[in-house]
N, C-alpha and C positions, 0 to 999 in steps of 0.2 A: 685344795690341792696346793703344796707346795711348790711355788715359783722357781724353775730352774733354768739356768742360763743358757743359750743354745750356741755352742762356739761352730765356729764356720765348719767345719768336720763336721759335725754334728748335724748342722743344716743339711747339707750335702748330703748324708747318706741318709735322712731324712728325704728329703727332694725324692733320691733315686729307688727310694723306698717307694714313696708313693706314688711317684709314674710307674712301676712294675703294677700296682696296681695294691696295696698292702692299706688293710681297710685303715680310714683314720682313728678311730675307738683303738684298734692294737698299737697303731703308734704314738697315740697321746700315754698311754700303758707303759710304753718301752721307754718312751723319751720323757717321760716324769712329766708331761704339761698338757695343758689343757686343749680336749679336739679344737676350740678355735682358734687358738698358734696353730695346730698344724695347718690348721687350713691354710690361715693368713699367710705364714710360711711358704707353703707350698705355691700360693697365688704371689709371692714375690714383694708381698706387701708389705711383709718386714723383714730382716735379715736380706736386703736389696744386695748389699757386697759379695755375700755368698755364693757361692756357684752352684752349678745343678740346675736340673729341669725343670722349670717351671707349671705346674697345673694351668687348664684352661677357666680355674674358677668355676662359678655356677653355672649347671649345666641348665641351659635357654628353654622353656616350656614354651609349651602351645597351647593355649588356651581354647583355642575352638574346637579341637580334635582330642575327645576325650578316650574313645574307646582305642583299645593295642590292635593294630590291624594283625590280619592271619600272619602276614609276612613276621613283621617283626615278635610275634608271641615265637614262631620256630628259630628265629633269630638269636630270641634272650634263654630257650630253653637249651638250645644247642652253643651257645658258647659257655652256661653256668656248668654243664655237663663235662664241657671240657675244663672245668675250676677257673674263670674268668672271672674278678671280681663284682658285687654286682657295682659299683660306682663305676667301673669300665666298659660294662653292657650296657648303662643309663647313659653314658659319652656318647658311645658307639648309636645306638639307636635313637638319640637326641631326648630321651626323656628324663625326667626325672628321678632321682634315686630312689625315692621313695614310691613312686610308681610300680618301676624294676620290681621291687621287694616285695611290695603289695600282692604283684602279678605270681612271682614267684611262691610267694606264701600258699596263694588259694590254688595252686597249680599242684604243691608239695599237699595241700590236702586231700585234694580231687584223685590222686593217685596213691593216698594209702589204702 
């Protein structure tokens, strides 16, 4: 992928892009670089001058508690329903994104 420079505008509505919740795959897409700028980006880690909202970084797993309790499986089904992204359901519910997605996947097959 070609290297492209991200001027402070750019960072910025970057930022505001993905605290709305705009997954990072579409905005490495839009903004021509690579998902780990955006990450990094977003966590404040580089482009520090820039303004905008900062991401909370990786969302913190729990290792002892593997299964999705009832609660939170109505949780991540009723806010994806409502078009919540899933990296904003994985915040919200404290789990991983990859989790979320997992959950979601075999949920979207159970109900075809």
């Amino acid at each position: 992928m070609a290297a492209h420079r991200l001027t402070p505008a750019l960072v910025t509505e970057l930022r505001e892009r993905r605290a709305a919740g705009e997954p990072v795959e579409r905005l490495a897409v839009v903004f021509g670089v690579s998902e780990k700028t955006i990450r990094t980006t977003c966590r404040g880690e580089t482009n520090r001058s820039a303004p905008g909202p900062l991401s909370h970084g990786v969302i913190a797993r729990r290792p002892t508690r593997r299964a999705i309790t009832g609660a939170e499986r109505q949780e991540i089904v009723s806010m994806r329903t409502r078009g919540t992204a899933v990296e904003q359901i994985a915040r919200h519910v404290q789990r991983s994104v990859t989790t979320v997605a997992k959950f979601l996947k075999r949920e979207q097959s159970a109900n075809a």
